[in-house]
N, CA, C and O atoms as a GROMACS GRO file, in nm:
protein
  272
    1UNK      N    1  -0.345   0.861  -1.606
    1UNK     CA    2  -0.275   0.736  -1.585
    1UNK      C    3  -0.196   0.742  -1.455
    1UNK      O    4  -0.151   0.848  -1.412
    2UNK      N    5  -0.184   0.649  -1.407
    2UNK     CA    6  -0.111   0.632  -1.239
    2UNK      C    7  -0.012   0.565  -1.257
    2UNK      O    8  -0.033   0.447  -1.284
    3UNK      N    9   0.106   0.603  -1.252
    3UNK     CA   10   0.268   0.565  -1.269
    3UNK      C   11   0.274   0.482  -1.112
    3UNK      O   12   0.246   0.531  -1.002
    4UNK      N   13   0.313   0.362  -1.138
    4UNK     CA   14   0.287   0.240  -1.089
    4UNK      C   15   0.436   0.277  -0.931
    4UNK      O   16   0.434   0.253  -0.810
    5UNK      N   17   0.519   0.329  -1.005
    5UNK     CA   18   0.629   0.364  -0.914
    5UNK      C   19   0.647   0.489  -0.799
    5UNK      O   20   0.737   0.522  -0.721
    6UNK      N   21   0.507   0.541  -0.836
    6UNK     CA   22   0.448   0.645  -0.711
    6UNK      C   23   0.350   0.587  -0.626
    6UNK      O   24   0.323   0.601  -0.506
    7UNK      N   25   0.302   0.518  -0.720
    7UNK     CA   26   0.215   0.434  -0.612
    7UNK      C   27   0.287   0.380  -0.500
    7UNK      O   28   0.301   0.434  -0.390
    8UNK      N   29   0.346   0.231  -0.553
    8UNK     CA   30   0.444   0.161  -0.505
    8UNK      C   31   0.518   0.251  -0.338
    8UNK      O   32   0.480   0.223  -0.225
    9UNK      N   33   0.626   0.356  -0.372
    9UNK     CA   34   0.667   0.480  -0.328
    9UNK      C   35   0.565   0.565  -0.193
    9UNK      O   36   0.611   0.584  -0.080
   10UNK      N   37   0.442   0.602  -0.231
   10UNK     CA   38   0.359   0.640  -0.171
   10UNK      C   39   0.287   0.562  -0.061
   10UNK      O   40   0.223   0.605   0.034
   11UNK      N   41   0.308   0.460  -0.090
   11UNK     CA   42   0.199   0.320  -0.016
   11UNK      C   43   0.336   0.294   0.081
   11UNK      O   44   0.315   0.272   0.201
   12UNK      N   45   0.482   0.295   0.027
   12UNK     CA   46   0.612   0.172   0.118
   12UNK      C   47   0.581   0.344   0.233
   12UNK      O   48   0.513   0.328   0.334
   13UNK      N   49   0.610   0.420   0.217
   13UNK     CA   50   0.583   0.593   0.326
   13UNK      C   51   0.492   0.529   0.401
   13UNK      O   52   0.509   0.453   0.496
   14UNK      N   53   0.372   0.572   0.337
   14UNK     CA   54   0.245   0.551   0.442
   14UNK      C   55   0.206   0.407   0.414
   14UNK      O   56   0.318   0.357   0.409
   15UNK      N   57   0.136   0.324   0.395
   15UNK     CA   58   0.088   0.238   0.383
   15UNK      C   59  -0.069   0.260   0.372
   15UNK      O   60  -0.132   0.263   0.477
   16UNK      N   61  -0.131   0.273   0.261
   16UNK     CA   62  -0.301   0.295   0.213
   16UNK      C   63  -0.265   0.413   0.133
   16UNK      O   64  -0.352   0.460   0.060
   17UNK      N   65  -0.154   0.464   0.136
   17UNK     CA   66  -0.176   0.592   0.049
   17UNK      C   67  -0.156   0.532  -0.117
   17UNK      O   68  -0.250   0.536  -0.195
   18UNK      N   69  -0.057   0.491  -0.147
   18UNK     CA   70  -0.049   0.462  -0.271
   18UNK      C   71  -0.195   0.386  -0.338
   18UNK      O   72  -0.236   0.423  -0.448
   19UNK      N   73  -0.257   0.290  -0.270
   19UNK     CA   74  -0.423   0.247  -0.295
   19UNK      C   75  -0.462   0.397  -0.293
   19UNK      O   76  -0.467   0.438  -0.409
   20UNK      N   77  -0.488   0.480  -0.215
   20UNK     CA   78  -0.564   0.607  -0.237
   20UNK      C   79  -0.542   0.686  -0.405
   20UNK      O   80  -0.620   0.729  -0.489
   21UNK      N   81  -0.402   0.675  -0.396
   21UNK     CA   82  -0.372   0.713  -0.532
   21UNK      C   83  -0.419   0.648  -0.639
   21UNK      O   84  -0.480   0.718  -0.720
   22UNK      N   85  -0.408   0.533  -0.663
   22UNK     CA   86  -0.449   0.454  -0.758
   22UNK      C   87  -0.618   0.485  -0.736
   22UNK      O   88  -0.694   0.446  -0.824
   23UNK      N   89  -0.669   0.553  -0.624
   23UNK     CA   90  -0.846   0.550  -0.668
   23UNK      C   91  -0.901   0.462  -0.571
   23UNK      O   92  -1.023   0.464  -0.557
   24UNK      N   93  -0.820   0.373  -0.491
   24UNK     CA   94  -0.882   0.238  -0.415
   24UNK      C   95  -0.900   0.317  -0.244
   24UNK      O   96  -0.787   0.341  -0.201
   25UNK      N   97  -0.987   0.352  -0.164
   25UNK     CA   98  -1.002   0.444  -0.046
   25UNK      C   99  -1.001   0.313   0.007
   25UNK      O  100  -0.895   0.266   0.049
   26UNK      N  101  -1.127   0.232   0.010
   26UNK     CA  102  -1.170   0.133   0.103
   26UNK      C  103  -1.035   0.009   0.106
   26UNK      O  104  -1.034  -0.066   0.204
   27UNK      N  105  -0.929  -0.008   0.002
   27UNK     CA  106  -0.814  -0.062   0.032
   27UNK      C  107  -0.725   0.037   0.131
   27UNK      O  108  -0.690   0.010   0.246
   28UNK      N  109  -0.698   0.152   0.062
   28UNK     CA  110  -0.643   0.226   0.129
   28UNK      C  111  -0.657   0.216   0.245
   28UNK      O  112  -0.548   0.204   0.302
   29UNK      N  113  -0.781   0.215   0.341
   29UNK     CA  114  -0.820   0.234   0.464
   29UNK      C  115  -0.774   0.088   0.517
   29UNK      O  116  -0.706   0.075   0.619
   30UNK      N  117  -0.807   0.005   0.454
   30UNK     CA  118  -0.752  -0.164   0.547
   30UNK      C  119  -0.670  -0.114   0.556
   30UNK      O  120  -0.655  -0.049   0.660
   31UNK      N  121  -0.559  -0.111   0.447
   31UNK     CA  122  -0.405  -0.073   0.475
   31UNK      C  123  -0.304   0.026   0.602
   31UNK      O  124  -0.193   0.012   0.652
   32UNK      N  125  -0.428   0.139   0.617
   32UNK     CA  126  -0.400   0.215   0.696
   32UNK      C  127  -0.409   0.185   0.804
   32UNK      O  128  -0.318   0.222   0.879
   33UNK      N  129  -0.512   0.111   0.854
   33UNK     CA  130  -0.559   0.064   0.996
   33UNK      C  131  -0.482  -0.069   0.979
   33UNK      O  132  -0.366  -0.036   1.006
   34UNK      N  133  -0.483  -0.178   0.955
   34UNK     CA  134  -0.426  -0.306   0.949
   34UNK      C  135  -0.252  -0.268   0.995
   34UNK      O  136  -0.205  -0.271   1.109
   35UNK      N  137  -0.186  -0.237   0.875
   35UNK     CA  138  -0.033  -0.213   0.881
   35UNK      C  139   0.014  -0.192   1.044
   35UNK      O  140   0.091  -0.266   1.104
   36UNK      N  141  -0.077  -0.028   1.119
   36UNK     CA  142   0.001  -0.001   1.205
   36UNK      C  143  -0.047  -0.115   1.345
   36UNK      O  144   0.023  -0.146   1.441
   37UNK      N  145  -0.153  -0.150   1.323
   37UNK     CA  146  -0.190  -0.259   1.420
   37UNK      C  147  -0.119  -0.409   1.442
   37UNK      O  148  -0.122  -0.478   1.543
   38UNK      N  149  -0.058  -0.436   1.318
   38UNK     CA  150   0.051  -0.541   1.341
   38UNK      C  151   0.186  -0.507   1.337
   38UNK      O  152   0.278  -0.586   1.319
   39UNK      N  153   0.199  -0.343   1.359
   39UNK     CA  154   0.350  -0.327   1.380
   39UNK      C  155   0.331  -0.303   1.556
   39UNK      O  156   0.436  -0.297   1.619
   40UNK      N  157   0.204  -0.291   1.631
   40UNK     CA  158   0.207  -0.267   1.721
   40UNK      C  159   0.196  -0.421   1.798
   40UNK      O  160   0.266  -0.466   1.889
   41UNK      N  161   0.099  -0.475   1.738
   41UNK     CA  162   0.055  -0.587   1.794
   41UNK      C  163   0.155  -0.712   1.780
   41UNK      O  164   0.139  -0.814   1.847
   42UNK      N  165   0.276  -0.695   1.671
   42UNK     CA  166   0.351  -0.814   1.658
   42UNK      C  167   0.516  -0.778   1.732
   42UNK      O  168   0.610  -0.857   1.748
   43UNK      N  169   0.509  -0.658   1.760
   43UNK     CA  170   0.651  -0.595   1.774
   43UNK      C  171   0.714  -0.580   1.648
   43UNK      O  172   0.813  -0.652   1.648
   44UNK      N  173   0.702  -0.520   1.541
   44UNK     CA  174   0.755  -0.488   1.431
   44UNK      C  175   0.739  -0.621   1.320
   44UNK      O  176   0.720  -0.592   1.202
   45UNK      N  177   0.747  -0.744   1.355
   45UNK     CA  178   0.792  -0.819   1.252
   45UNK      C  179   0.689  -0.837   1.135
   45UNK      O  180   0.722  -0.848   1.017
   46UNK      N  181   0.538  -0.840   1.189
   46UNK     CA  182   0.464  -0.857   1.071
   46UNK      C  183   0.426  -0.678   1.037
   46UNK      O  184   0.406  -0.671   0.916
   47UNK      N  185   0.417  -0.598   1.075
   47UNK     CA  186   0.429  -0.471   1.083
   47UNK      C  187   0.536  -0.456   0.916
   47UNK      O  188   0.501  -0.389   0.818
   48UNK      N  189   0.621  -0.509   0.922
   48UNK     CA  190   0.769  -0.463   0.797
   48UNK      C  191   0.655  -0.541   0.703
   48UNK      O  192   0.584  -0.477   0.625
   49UNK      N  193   0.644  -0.717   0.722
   49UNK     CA  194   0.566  -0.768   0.562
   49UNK      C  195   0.467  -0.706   0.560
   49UNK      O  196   0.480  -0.633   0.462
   50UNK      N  197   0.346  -0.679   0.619
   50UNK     CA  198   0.262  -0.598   0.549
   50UNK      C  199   0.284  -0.458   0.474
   50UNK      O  200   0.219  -0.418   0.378
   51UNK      N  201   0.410  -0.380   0.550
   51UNK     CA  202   0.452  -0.258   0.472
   51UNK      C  203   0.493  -0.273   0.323
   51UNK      O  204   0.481  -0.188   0.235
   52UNK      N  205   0.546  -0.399   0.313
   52UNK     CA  206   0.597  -0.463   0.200
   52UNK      C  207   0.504  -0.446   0.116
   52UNK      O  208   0.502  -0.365   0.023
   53UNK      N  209   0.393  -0.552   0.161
   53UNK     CA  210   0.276  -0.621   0.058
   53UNK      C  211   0.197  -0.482   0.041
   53UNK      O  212   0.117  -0.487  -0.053
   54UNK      N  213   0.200  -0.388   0.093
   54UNK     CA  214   0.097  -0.311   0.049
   54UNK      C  215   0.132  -0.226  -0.032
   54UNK      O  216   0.045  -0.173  -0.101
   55UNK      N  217   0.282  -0.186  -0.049
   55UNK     CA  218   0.355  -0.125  -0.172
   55UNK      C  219   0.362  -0.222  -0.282
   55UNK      O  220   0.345  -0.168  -0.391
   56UNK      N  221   0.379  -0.332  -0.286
   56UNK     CA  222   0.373  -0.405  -0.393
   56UNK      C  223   0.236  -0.405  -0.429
   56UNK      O  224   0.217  -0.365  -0.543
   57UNK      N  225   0.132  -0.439  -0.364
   57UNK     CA  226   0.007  -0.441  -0.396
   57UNK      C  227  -0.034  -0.300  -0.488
   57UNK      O  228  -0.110  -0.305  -0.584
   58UNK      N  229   0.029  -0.182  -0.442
   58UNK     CA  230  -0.011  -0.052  -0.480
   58UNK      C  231   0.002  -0.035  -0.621
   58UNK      O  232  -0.071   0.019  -0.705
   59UNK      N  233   0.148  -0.111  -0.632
   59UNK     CA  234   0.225  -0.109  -0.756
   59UNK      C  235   0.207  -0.200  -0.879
   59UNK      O  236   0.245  -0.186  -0.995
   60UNK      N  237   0.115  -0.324  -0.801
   60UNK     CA  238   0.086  -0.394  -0.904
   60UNK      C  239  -0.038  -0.354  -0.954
   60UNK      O  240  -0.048  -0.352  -1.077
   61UNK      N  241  -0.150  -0.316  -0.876
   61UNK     CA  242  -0.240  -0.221  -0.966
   61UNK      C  243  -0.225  -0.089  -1.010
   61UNK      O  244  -0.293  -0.030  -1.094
   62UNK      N  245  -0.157  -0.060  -0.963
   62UNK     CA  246  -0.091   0.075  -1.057
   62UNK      C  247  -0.063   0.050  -1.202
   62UNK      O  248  -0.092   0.108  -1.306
   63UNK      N  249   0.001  -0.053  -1.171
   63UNK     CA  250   0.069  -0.116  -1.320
   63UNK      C  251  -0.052  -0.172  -1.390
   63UNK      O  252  -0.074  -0.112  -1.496
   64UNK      N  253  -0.120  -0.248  -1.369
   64UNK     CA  254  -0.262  -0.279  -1.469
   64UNK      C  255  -0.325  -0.191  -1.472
   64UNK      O  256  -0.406  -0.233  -1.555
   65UNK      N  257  -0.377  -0.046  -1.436
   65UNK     CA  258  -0.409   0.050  -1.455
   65UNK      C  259  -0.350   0.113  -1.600
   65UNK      O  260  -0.422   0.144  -1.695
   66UNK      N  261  -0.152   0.129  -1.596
   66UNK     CA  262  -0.091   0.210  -1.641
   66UNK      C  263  -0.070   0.094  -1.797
   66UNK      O  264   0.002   0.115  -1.895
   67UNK      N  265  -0.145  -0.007  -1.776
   67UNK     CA  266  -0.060  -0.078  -1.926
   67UNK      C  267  -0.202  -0.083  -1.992
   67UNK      O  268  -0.210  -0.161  -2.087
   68UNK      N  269  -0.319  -0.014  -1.958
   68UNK     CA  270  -0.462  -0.033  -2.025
   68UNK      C  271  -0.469   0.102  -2.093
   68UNK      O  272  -0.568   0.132  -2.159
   0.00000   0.00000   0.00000
């Protein structure tokens, strides 16, 4: 079972890792490549919401994982 709050945790650090954890690579990998390309390409601002969305994202399938 994948505790939704390591995910979450793991993914807000790196961004694709917590998807890796949960089992998801090919999310993982958008995440990885995407995130740092709009922290470069926007000057930080969309760079922070995607860091956001991809820990929440991590965490919300973590969590439908962890309640099955």
């Amino acid at each position: 079972m994948k505790n939704p709050l390591t995910a979450a945790v793991l993914s807000f650090l790196v961004p694709g890792v917590g998807q890796w954890y949960n089992g998801k690579f090919l999310r993982g990998l958008f995440w990885l490549v995407v995130t740092p390309g709009l922290w470069l390409g926007t000057g930080g601002t969309l760079g922070w919401i995607c860091h956001i969305v991809s820990a929440v994202t991590a965490y919300s399938y973590a969590n439908r994982l962890y309640v099955r």
